[in-house]
C-alpha positions as MATLAB code, in Angstrom:
seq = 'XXXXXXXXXXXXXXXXXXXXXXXXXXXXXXXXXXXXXXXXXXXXXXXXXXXXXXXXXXXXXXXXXXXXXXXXXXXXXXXXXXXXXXXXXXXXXXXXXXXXXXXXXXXXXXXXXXXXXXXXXXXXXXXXXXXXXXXXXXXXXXXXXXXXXXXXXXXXXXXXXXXXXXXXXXXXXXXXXXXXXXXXXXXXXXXXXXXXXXXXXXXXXXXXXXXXXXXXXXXXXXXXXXXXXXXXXXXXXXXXXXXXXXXXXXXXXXXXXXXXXXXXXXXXXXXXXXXXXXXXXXXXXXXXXXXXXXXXXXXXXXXXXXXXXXXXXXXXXXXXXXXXXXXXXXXXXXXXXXXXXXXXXXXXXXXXXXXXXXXXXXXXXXXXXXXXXXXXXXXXXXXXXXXXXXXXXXXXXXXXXXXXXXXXXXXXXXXXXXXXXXXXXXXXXXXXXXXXXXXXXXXXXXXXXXXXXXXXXXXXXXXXXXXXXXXXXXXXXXXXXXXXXXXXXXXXXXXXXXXXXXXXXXXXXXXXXXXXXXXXXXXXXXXXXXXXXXXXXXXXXXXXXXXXXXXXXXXXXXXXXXXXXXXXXXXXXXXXXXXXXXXXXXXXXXXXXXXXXXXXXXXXXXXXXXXXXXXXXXXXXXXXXXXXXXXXXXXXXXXXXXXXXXXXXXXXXXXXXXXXXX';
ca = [
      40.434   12.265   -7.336;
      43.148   14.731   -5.679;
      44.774   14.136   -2.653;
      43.425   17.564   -1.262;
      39.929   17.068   -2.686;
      40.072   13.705   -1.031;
      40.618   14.858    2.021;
      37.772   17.118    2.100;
      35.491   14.641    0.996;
      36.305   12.194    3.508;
      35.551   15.521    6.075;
      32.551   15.605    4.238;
      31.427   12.266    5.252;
      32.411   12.078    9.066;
      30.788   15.824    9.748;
      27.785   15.081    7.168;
      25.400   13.558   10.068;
      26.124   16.705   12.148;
      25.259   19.688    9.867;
      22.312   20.305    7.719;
      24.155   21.860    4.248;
      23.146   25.557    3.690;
      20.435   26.117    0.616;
      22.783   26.756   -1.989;
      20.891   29.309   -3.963;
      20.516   32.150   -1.190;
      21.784   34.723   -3.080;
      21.524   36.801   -5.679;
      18.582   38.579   -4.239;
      20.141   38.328   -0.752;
      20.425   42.049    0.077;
      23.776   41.543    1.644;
      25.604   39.103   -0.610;
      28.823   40.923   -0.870;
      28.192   42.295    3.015;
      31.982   43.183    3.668;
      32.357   44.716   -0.114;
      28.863   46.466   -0.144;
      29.524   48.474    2.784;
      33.264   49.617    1.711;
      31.666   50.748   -0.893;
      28.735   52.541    1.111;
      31.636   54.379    3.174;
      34.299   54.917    0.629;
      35.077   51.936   -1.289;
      37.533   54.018   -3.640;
      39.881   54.092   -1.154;
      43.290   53.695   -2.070;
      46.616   53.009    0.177;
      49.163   55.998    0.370;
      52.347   55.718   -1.361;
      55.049   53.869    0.253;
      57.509   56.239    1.263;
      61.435   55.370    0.961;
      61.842   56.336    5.029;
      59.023   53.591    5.705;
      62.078   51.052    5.369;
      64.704   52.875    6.767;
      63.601   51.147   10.541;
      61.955   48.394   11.423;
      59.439   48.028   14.251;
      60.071   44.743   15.798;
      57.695   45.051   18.809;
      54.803   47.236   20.375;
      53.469   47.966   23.591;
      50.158   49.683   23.715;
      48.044   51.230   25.887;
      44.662   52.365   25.417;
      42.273   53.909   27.787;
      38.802   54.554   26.290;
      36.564   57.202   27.974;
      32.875   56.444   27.341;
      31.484   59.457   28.733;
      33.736   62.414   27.191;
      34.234   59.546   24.018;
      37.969   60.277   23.898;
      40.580   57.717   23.835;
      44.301   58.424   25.810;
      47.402   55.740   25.800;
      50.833   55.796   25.091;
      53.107   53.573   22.164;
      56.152   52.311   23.065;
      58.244   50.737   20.195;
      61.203   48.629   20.109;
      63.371   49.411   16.390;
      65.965   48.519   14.270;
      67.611   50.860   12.399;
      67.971   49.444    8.580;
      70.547   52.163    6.597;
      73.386   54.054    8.282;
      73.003   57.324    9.470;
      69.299   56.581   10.561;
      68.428   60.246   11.957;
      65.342   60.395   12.141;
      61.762   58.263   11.669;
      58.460   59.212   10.703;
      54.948   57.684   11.590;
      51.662   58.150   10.766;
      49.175   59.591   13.012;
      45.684   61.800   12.502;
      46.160   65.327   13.307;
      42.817   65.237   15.284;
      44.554   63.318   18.084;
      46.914   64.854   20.744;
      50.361   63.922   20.693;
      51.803   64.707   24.144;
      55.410   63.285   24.077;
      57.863   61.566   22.211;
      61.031   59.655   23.957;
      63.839   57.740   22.216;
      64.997   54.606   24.836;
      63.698   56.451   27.803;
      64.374   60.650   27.582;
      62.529   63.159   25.552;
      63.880   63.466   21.425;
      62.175   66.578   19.090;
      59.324   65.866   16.883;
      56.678   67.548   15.164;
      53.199   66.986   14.355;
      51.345   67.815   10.901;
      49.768   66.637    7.876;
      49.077   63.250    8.850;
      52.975   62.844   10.202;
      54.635   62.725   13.121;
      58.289   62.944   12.108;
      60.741   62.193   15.200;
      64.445   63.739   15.213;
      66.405   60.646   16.835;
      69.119   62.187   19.727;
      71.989   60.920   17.524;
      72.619   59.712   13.875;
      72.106   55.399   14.587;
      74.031   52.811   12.353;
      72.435   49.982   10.373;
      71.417   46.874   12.839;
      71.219   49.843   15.897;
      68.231   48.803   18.546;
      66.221   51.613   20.180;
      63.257   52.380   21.781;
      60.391   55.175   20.626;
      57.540   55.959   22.982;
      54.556   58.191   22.132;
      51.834   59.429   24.537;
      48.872   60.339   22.932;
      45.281   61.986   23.867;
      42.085   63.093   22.131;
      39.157   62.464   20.583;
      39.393   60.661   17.372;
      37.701   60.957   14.126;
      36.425   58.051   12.302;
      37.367   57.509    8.580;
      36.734   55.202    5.878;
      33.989   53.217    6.811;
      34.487   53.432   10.537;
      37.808   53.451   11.974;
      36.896   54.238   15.397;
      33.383   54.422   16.344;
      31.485   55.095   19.294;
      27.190   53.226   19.496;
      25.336   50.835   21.032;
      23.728   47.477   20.788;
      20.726   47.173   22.943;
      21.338   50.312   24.753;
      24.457   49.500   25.815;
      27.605   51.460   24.635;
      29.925   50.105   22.265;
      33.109   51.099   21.126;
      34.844   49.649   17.625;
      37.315   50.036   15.665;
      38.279   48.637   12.449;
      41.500   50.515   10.695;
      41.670   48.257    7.212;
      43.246   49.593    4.785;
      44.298   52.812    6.998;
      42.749   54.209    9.602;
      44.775   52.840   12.882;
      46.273   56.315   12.076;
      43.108   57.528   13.472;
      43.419   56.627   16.884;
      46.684   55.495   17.396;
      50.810   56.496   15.766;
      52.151   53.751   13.958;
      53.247   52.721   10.590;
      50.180   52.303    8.692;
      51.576   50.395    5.923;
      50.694   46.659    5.297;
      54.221   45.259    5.100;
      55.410   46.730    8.633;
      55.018   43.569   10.770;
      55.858   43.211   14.510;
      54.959   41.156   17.833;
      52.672   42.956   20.451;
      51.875   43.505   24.122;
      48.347   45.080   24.136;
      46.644   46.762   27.014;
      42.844   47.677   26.836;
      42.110   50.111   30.151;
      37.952   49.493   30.012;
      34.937   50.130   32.399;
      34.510   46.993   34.642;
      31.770   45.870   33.631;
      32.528   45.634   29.943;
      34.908   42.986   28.218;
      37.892   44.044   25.510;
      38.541   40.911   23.492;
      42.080   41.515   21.637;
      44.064   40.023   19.359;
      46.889   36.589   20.975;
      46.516   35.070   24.162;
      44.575   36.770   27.227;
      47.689   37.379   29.693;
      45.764   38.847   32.497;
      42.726   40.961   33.983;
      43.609   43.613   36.253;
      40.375   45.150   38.447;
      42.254   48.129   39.159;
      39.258   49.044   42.093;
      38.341   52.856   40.197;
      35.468   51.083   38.332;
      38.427   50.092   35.375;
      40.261   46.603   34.604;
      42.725   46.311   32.393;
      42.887   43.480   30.058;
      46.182   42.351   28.250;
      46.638   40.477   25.298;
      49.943   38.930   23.815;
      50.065   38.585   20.163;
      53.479   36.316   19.418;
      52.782   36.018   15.871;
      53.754   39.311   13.717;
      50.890   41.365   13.109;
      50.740   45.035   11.482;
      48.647   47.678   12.541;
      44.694   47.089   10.417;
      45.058   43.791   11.871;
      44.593   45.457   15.584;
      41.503   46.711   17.140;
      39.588   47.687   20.066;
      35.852   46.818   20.411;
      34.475   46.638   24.428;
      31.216   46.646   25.430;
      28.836   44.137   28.356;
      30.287   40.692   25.930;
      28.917   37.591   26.888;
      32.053   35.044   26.279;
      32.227   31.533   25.905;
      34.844   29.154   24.803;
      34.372   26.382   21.934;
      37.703   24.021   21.015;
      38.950   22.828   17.406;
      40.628   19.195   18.456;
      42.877   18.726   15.183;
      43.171   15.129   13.584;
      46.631   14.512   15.655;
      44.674   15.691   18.799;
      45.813   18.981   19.517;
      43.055   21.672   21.103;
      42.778   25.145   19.562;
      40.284   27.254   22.045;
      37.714   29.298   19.839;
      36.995   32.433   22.514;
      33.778   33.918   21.680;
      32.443   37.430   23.201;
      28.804   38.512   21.811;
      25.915   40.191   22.650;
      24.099   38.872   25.260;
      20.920   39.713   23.693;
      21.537   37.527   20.578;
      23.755   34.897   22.602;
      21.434   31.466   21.769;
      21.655   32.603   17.824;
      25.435   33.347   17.991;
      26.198   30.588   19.470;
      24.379   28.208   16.682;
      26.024   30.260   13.663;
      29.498   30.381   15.479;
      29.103   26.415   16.032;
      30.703   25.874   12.558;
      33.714   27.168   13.150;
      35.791   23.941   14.150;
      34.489   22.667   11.312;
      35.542   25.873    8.728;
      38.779   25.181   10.774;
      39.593   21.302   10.061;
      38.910   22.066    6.566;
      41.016   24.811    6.031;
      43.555   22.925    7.702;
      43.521   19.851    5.596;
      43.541   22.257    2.363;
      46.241   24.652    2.674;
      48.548   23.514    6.109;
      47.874   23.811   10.200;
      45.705   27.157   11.436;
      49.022   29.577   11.428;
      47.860   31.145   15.172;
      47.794   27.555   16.606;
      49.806   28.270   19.897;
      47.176   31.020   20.623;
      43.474   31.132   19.273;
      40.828   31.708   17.008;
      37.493   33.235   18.052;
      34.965   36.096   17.471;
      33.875   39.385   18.915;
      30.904   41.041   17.958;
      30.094   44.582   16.682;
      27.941   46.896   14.640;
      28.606   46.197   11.220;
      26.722   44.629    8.676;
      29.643   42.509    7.596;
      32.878   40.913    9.219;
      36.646   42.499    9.672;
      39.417   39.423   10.079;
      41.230   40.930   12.793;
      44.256   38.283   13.645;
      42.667   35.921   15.854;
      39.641   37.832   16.484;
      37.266   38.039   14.219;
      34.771   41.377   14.185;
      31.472   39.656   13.263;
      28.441   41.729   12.996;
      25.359   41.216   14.445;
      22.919   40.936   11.498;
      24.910   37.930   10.565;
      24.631   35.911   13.338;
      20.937   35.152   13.008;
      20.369   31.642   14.303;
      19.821   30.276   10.728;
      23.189   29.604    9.299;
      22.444   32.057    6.262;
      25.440   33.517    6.777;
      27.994   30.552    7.236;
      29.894   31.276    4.191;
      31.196   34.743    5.737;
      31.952   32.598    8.861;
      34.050   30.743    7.212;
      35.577   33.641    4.979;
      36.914   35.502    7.974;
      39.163   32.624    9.009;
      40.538   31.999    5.318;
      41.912   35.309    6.289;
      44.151   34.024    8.875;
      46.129   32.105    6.416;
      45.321   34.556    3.625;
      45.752   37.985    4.702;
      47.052   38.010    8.331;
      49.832   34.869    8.366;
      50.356   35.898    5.154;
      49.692   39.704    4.286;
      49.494   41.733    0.754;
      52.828   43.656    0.133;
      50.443   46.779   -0.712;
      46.928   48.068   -1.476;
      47.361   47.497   -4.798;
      47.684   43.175   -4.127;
      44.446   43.205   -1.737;
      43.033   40.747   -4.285;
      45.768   38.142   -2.135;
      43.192   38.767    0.896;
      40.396   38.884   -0.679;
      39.824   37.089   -3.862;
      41.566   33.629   -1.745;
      39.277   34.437    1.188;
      35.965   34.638   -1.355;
      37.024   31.827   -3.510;
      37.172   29.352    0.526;
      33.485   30.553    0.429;
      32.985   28.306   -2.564;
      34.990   25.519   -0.771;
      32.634   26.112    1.792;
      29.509   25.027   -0.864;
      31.596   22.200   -2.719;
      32.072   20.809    0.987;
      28.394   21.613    1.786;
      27.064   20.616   -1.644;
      29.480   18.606   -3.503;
      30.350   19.696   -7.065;
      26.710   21.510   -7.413;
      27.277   23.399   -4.762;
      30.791   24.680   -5.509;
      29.379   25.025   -9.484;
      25.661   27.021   -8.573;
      27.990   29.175   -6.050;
      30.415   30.284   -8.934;
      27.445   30.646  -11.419;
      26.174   33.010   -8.861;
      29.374   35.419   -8.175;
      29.630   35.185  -12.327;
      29.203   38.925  -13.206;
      30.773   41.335  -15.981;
      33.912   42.188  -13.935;
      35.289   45.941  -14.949;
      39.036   46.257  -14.542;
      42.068   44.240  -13.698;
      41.967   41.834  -10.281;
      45.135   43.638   -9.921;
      45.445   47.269   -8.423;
      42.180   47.614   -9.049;
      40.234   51.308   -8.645;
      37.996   50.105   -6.541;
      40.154   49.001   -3.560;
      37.152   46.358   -2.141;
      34.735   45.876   -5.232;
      33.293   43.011   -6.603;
      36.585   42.389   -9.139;
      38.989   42.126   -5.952;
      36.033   39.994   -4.099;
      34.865   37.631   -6.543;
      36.795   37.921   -9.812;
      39.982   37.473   -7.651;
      37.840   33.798   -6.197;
      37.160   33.277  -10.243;
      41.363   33.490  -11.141;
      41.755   31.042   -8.101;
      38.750   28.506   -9.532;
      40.176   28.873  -12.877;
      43.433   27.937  -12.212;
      42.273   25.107  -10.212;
      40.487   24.150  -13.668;
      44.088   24.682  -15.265;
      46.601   23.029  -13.074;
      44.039   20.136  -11.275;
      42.967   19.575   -8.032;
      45.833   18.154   -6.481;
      48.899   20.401   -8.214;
      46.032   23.527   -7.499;
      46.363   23.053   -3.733;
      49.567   21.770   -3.557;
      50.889   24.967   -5.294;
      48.640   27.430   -2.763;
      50.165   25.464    0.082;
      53.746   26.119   -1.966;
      53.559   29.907   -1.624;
      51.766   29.915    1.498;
      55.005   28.588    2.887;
      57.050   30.842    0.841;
      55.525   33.809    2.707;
      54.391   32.439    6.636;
      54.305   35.481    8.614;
      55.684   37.459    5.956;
      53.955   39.481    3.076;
      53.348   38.973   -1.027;
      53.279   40.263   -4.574;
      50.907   38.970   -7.177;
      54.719   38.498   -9.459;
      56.048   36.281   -6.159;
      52.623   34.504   -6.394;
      53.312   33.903   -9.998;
      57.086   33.133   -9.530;
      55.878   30.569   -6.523;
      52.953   28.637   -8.398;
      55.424   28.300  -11.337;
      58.161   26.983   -9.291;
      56.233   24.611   -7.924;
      54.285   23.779  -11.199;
      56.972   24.228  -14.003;
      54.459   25.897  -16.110;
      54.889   29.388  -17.863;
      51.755   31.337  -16.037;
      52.850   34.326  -17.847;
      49.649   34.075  -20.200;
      47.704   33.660  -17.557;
      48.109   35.885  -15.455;
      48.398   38.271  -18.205;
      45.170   37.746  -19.189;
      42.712   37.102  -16.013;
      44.792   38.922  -13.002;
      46.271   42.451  -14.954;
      44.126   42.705  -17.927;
      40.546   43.040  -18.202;
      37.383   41.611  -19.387;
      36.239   38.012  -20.107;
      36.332   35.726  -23.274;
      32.677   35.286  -25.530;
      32.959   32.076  -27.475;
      30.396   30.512  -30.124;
      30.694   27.294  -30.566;
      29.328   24.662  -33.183;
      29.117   20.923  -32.874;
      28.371   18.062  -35.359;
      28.829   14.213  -35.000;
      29.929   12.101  -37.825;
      30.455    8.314  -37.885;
      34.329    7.698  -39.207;
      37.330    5.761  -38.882;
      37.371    4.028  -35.549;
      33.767    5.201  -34.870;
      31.514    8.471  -33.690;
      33.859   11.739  -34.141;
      32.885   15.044  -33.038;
      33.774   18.248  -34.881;
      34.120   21.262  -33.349;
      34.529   25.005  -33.804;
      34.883   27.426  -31.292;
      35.098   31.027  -32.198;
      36.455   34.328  -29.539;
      34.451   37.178  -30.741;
      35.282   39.684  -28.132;
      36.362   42.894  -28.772;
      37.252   44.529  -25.579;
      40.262   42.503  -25.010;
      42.676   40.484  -26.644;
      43.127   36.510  -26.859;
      42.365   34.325  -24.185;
      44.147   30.507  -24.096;
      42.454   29.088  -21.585;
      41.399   25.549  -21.707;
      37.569   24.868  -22.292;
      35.836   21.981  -20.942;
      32.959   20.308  -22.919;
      30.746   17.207  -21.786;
      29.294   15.058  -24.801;
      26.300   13.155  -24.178;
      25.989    9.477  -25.180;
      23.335    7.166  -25.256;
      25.307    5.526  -22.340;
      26.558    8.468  -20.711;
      28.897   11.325  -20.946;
      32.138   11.713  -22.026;
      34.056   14.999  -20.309;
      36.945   16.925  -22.853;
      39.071   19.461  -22.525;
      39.737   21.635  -25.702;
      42.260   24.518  -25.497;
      41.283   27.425  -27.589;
      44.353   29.611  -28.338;
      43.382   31.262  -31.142;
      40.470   33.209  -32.319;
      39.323   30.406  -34.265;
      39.779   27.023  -33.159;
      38.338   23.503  -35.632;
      39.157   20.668  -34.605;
      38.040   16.654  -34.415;
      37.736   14.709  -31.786;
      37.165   10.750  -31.456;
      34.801   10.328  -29.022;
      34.267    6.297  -29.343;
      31.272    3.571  -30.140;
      28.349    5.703  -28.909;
      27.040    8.646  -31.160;
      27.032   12.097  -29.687;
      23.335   13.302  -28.976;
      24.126   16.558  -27.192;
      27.310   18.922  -25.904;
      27.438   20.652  -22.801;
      30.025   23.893  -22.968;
      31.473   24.579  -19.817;
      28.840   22.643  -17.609;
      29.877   23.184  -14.177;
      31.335   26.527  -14.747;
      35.016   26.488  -14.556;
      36.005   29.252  -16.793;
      34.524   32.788  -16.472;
      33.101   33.230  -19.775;
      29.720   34.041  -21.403;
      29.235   31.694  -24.945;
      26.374   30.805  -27.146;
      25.593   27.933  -29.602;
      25.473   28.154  -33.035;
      24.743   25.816  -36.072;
      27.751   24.424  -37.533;
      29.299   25.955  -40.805;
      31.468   23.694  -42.866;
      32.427   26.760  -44.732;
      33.775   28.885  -41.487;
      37.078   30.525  -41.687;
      39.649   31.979  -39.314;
      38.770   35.298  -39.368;
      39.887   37.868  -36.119;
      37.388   39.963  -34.854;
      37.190   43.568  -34.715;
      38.913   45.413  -31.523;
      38.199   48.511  -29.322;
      41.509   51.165  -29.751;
      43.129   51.270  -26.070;
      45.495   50.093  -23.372;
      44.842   46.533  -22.374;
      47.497   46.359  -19.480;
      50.864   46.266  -18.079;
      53.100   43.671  -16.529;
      54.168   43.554  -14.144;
      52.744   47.062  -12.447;
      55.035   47.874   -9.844;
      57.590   47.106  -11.988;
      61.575   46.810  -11.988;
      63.421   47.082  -14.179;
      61.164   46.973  -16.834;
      57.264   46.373  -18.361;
      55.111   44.958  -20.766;
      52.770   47.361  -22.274;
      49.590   45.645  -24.084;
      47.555   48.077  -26.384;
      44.868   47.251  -29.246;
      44.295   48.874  -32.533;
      40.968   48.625  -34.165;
      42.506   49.829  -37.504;
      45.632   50.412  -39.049;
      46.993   53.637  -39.011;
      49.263   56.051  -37.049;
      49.634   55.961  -33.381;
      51.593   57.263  -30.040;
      52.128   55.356  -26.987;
      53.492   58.027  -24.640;
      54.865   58.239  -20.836;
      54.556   60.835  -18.524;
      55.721   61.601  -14.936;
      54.160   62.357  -12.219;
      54.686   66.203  -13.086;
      52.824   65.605  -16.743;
      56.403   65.984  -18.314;
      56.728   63.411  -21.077;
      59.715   61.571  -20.468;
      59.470   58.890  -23.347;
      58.004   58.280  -26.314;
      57.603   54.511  -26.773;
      56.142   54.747  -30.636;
      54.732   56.923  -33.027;
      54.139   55.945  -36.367;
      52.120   53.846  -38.410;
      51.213   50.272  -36.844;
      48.731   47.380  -37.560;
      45.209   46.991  -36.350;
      44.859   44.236  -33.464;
      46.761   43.553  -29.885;
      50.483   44.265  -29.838;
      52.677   45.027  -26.751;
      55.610   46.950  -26.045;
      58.416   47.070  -23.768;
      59.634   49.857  -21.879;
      62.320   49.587  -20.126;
      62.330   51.956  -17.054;
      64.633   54.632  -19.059;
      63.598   57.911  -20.839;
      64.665   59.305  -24.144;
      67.886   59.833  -23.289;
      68.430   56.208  -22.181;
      69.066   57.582  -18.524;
      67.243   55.385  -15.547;
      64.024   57.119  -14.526;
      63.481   57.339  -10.995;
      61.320   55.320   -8.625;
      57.782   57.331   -9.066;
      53.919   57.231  -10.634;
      53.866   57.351  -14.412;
      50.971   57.879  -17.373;
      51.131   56.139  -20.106;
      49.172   57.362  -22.933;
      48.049   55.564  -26.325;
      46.769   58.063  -29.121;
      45.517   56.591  -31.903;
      42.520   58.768  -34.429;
      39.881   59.883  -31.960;
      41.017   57.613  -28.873;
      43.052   58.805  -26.220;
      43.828   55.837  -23.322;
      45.996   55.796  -20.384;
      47.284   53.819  -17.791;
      49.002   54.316  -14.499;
      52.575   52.787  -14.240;
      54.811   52.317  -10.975;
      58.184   52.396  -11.240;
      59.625   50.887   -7.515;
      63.379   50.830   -7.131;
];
């Protein structure tokens, strides 16, 4: 079959005598199926990034030193951040970071002696000593003290396992804020010198290569991690408690060792150690899919804490507990943290509103886990499971880390993969993984790199399945006849949803012969597709639609009518989606009418001041789109800034949120 495909079958046969494949149908009563996405949204799962803000880009952070004492007893955390910058526009005067107004901020020096600064609303905004040209080096250090309090779903958290104290963090999308200053945006990238200041007897597992342990002889060590890979600040943490640590090794095809440092309870250490023993394995198979393990000169490797879920910290994966039970139930999350090293940490969403990059390509190497566990079944009962009726756009989605970003995001990669073929599939995912090593991504450059390397017009696609909504309904109608050049199968497939427009995806069908079965692939582009089909010598007995579940769909079979005709059916009134969203210069707006009649599409800014009015008048019923091109009435350029735009059509009022990003 594919080259890439190949290669994990032929893994598939040399590990096969080793490991004992996972029952494929654990789920959908398994209380924690979606354990990472469940408890986001248990702690606030509608949390959404802050804006960028222009001054975010002004400097660059090129590398951190950090300091962090913990203090178990009065649970308060002091340190200090020292920063080494590049000023990006002329003038630079001054920089601004974020940091929670419930911590201390003690002082503030610019390469070595004290600058101004100010504290408040979230901010710390630093008045450099002089006005700094573009391409200017300098130096920022912050120290810091206090006791800080825990956001989202546990940015910095004080408990125990066992009665032992434990301290964890985990800042995704933005709480490093909370116990540290910093840039809290995704895109701010930088190497890091990281020292953890912790009780003797407890470990502090970090992110890079272990430099050195200092017993400092007060009851404290100090341990110090390197992390020579760019990293940004939700990829960081801190998590120290009485770790039990052991080392396992990846040895790559061409020989080369990869240590896999593991610290975990020592209560649960003969179960951990059986769960965590798949990890070379999750490793040489990411490897031969999408390129080499992007931390190689450094490590991969675990460290336990209190979650019910997993955080992919960059090299150092937070596992919970209740996952590591001896029984390999969990191994697909296992093997979903480290598909976040290549997708996620080596190469990072631009913003919030792309977290589907993460974690839609992290989900969808949990099905590559059960096709390499279970063959085709496996990867087809595993998608049949995730199938659900996905609300919203994969795309800056509400809900920041629901079940659309999770598994409808793995569903656009498998369906592509259906589109483009094994072999083009990968090879295109190992395109743009190049495109962006270290680095960070759109969902347009994703586009723009998968059509590069293709030379097919995605537009459609991702159109359809990444910013709009919803999922096709087909019936379908079979009948064999015996013709010219033998058994002939005649086909008509109908779309009959209403709650979004066309879909032109590809179908697959298997036919059923006395001898066999013959696989085809039909595209249905329009709401009503007929067509014949020779199939050969043997006489169709049955049809199959979509057997092993490649398109996200929900159909049903009908008897065939020789009398059908190509008749639309009838839509919901509303806003179906924009593209791109960011945007620059301009956007597509998609819209439905379910009758004919007069109707407003509308934009607004941020301020509710309509700035543009797109179209009023009569229009037809059905999908139409519009394109607005980033200017108001007058013709003048808007701004960079959030805009509403608003359909009005009868009784229905829709709207969308727009970003216009200069």
């Amino acid at each position: 079959m594919a080259r890439a495909l190949s290669v994990l079958l032929l893994l598939l046969a040399l590990a096969a005598p080793a490991l004992a494949a996972p029952a494929l149908a654990a789920p959908p009563a398994d209380p924690l199926i979606d354990l990472k996405a469940n408890f986001c949204r248990s702690g606030q799962g509608l949390l959404a990034g802050r804006e960028p803000r222009a001054r975010d880009y002004e400097w660059d952070i090129r590398h951190a030193e950090l300091h962090f004492a913990p203090n178990f007893t009065a649970q308060s955390l002091s340190g200090s951040a020292r920063f080494d910058c590049q000023a990006m526009v002329p003038g630079l005067a001054s920089v601004a970071l974020d940091f929670n107004d419930a911590m201390g901020l003690l002082a503030v020096r610019q390469d070595g002696s004290p600058v101004a600064w100010t504290h408040g609303g979230g901010v710390v905004l630093v008045t450099l000593a002089a006005p700094l040209p573009a391409g200017s080096l300098f130096s920022l250090e912050l120290d810091f003290a206090g006791s800080p309090v825990s956001s989202g779903w546990g940015s910095f958290v004080w408990t125990n396992h066992a009665g032992t104290p434990l301290l964890a963090t985990l800042s995704e999308p933005e709480g490093a804020r909370d116990w540290w200053p910093c840039k809290d945006v995704p895109d701010e990238k930088f190497t890091a010198d990281i020292y953890y200041r912790v009780p003797a007897a407890y470990s502090a597992p970090g992110p890079g290569l272990l430099q050195s342990v200092t017993n400092h002889g007060d009851g404290t060590k100090t341990w110090h991690w390197f992390e020579s890979y760019p990293i940004n600040s939700y990829l960081i943490a801190m998590t120290v408690t009485n770790y039990q640590h052991y080392t396992d090794w990846y040895v790559s095809s061409a020989g080369d060792s990869l240590p896999i440092e593991n610290y975990v309870y020592p209560e649960n250490y003969t179960n951990s150690v059986e769960d965590l023993s798949i990890t070379p394995l999750t490793i040489a198979i990411m490897d031969s899919l999408f390129g080499e393990y992007p931390f190689v000169d450094e490590k991969y490797g675990h460290m336990v804490f209190h979650w019910a879920g997993a955080m992919e910290h960059q090299t150092c994966t937070s596992m919970g507990n209740l996952v590591l039970g001896g029984g390999h139930y969990y191994d697909r999350i296992v093997m979903h943290e480290l598909a976040h090293q290549w997708f996620g940490n080596c190469v990072t969403l631009q913003d919030w509103e792309n977290v589907w990059l993460n974690e839609g390509f992290a989900s969808y190497c949990e099905a590559i886990w059960f096709e390499y566990t279970g063959g085709q079944a496996g990867l087809t009962n595993w998608m049949t499971i995730t199938t659900s009726d996905f609300v919203g756009p994969v795309y800056n989605n509400p809900v920041l880390f629901g079940n659309v970003v999770y598994r409808k995001g793995a569903w656009v990669l498998h369906m592509l993969r259906w589109l483009l073929g094994d072999e083009t599939f990968f090879g295109a995912l190992r395109y743009y993984y190049g495109q962006h090593l270290y680095g960070n991504a759109h969902t347009t450059e994703l586009e723009a790199d998968l059509e590069a390397y293709t030379g097919q017009d995605l537009t459609a696609f991702f159109q359809q399945w990444v910013y709009g909504q919803n999922k096709p309904i087909y019936q379908w109608a079979w009948r064999a006849r015996s013709g010219v050049g033998g058994w002939w199968l005649d086909l008509q497939i109908r779309q009959v949803q209403t709650n979004a427009g066309l879909f032109t995806l590809p179908l697959p069908l298997r036919v059923t012969t006395p001898t066999g079965y013959v696989d085809l692939r039909v595209d249905s582009d329009a709401w009503f597709t007929q067509t014949s089909l020779l199939i050969g010598s043997q006489q169709p007995q049955d049809v199959s639609f979509d057997p092993e579940n490649w398109v996200l769909e929900s159909n049903s079979e009908l008897p065939f009518d020789p009398t059908a005709t190509d008749t639309a059916p009838a839509h919901a009134t509303g806003i179906s989606g924009c593209y791109p969203n960011p945007f620059n210069p301009a956007t597509r707006i998609d819209f439905t009418l379910a009758a004919p009649g007069e109707a407003r599409l509308e934009l607004f800014d941020a301020a509710g001041r309509r700035v543009r009015v797109l179209a009023a008048g009569p229009r037809a019923a059905g999908p139409q789109s519009l394109r607005f091109d980033g200017r108001d009435d007058r013709g003048a350029p808007l701004p960079s800034g959030v805009y509403l735009v608003r359909l009005s059509a009868g009784a229905v009022v829709d709207s969308r949120r727009i970003v216009l990003l200069k």
